[in-house]
C-alpha positions as CSV (number, residue, x, y, z in Angstrom):
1,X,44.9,26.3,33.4
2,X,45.3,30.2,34.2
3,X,47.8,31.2,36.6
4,X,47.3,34.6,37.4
5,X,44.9,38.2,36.5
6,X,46.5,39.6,33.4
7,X,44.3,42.8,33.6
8,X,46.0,45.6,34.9
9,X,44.3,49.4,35.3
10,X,46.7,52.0,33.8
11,X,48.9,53.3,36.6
12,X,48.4,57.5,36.9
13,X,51.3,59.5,38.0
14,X,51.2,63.2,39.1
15,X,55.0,63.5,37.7
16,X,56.8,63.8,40.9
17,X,60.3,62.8,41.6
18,X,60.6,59.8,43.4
19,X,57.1,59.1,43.2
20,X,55.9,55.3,43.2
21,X,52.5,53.6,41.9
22,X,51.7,49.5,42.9
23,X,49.5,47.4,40.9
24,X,48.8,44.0,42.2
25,X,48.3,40.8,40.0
26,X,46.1,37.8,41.8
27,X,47.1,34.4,41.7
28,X,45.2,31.2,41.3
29,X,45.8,28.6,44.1
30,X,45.1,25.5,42.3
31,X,45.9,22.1,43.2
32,X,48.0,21.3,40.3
33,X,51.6,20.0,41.1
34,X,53.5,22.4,38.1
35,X,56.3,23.9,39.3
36,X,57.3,27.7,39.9
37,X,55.9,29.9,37.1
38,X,56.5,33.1,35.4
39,X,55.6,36.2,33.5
40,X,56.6,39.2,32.6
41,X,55.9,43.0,32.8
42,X,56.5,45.8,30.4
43,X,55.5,49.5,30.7
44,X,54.1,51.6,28.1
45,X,54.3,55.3,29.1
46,X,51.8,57.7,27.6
47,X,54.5,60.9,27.4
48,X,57.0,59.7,24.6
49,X,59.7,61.3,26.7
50,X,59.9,59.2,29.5
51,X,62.1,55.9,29.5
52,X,59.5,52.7,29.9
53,X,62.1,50.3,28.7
54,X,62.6,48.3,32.1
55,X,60.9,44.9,32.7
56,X,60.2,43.2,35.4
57,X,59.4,39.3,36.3
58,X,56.8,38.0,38.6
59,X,57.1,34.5,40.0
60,X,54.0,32.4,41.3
61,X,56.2,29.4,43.5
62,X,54.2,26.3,44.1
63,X,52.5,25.6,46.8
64,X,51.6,21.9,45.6
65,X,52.8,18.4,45.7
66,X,52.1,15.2,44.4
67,X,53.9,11.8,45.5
68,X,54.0,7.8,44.0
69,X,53.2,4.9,46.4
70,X,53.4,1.3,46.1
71,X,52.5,-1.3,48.3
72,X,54.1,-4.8,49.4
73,X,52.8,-7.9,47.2
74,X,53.3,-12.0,48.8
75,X,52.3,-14.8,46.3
76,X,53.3,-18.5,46.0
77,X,56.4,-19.1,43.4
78,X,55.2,-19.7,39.6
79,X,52.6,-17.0,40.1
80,X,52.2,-13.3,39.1
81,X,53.2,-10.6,41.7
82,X,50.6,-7.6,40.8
83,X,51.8,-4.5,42.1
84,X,49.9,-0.9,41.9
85,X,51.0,2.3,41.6
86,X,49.1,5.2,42.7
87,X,49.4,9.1,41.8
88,X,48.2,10.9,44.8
89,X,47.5,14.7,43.0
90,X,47.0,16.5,39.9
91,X,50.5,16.9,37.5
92,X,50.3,19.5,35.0
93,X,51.4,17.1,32.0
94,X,52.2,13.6,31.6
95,X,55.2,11.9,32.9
96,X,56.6,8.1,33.0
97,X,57.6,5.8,35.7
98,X,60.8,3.5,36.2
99,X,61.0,1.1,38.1
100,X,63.4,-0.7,39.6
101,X,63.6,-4.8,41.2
102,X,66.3,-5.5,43.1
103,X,67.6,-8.5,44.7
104,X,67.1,-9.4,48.6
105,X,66.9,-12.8,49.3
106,X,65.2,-13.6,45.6
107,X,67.5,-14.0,42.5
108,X,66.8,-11.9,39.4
109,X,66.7,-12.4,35.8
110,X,65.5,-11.8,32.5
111,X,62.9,-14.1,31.4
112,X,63.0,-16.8,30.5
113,X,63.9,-18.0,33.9
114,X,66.0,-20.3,34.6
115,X,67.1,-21.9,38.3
116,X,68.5,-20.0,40.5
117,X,66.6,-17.0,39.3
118,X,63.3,-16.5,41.2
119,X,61.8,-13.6,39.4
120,X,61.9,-11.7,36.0
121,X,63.4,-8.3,37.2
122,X,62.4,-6.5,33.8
123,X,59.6,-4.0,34.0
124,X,58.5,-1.6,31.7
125,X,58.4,1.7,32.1
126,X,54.4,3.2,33.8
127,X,53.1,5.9,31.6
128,X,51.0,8.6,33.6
129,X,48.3,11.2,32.6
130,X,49.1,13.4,35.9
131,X,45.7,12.6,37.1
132,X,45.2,12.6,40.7
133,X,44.2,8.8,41.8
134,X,46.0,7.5,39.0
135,X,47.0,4.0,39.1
136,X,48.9,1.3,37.2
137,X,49.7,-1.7,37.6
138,X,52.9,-4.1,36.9
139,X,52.9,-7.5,37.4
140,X,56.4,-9.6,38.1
141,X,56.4,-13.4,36.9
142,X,58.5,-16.2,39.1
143,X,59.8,-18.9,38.4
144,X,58.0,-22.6,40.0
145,X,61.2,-24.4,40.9
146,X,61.6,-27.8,42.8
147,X,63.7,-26.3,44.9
148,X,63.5,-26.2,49.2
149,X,64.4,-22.3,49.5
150,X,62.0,-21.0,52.0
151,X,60.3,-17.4,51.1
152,X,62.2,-15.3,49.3
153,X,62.0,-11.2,48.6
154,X,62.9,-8.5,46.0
155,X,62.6,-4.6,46.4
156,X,61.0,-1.9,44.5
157,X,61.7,1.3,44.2
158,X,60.7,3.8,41.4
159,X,61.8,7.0,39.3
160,X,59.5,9.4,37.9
161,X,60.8,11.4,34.9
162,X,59.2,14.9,36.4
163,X,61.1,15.6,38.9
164,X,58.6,17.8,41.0
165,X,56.9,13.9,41.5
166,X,57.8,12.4,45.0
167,X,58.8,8.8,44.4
168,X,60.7,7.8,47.6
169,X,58.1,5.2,48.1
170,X,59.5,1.4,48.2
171,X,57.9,-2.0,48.2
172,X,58.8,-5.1,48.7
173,X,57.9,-8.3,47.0
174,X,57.9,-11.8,48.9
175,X,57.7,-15.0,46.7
176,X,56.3,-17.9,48.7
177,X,58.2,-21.4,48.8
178,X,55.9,-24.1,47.4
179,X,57.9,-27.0,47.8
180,X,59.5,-29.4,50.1
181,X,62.0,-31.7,51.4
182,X,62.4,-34.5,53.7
183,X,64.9,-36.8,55.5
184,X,64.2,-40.6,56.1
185,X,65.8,-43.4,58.2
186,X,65.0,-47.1,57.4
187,X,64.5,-49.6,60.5
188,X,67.5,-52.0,60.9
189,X,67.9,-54.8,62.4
190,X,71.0,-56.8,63.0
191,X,73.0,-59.6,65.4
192,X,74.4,-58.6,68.4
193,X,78.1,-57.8,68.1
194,X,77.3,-56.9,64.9
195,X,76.7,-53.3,63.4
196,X,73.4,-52.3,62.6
197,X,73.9,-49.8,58.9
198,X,71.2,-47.5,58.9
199,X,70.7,-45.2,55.9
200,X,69.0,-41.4,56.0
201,X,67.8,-40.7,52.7
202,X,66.9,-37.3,51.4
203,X,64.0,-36.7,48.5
204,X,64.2,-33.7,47.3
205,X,66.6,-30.6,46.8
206,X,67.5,-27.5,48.9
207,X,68.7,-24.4,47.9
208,X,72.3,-25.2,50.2
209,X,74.3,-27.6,52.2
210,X,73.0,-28.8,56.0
211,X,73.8,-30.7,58.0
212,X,71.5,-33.7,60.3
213,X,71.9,-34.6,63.9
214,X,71.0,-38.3,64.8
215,X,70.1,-38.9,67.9
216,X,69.5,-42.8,69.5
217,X,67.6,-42.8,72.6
218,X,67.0,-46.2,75.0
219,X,64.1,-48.0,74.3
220,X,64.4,-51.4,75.5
């Protein structure tokens, strides 16, 4: 984990006004995402008469970064969204992940679910090494309703606690419908002059009000 050459050769002066002496420190370019880092200097003059009090600070900037993704999950309703996290490049310590599930089309809730919530929209928090390749995993529950709804999606967005980590990244979650619905219309038959009552029956619930055309065509 060294940053930079701490060896410096003493620095000889001939005692002239004015006169100036460099030294140069090397750096290691690593590829370690840890911020801008210091250190200090001090002087030590070998004549007891001359000031060496002043200090100076050198600053290595980083050149590195390191960034969270995560990818777009689809399963059925009353299954187990998996989702994966991934750290891209070396962190210098450990940091955690927050994330985030937020509602689209999908209803959130705490669990246990209950209609009209679709998922559970509690995740702990991801605890990373700050090893590049890193990944963990999260997986979001759902509830298996009975109800016509169609697919349905969250978001997911996360928050690292360093905050050198990249975590723009979003994903989004898609819950498949598993269930359906139909309209029926009994045959009917009746005396002319008469009216012939026909009744449309519907078997199974939908997650709003519509509406249903009936159209009679000529057969006969």
């Amino acid at each position: 984990p060294e940053d930079y050459n701490d060896v410096v050769a003493a620095l000889n002066f001939a005692g002239t006004a004015g006169e100036t002496q460099q030294s140069t420190v090397s750096t290691l370019d690593d590829a370690v995402l840890e911020g801008n880092e210091t250190f200090s200097v001090s002087l030590s003059a070998s004549d007891p008469l001359v000031t060496d009090s002043d200090t100076g600070t050198g600053t290595i900037t980083d050149n590195d970064g390191a960034a969270l993704t995560v990818g777009d999950v689809s399963a059925a309703e009353g299954s187990g969204l998996v989702f994966t996290v991934m750290l891209d490049n070396d962190v210098a310590g450990p940091f955690s992940v927050s994330v985030t599930l937020s509602d689209v089309s999908a209803t959130g809730g705490a669990l246990p679910l209950a209609s009209p919530e679709d998922f559970n929209n509690v995740v702990a928090p991801l605890n990373f090494a700050g090893t590049a390749g890193e990944s963990l995993q999260f997986t979001v529950s759902t509830l298996d309703d009975a109800v016509l709804e169609g697919s349905e999606s969250f978001s997911v967005s996360l928050s690292s606690s360093d905050p050198l980590v990249t975590d723009t990244d979003t994903a989004i979650g898609t819950i498949t419908d598993d269930d359906s619905a139909a309209v029926t219309v009994d045959s009917v038959s009746a005396a002319e002059g008469g009216g012939l009552l026909f009744t449309v029956t519907f078997n199974n619930a939908v997650a709003g009000a519509f509406s249903v055309n009936v159209t009679l065509t000529d057969v006969s």
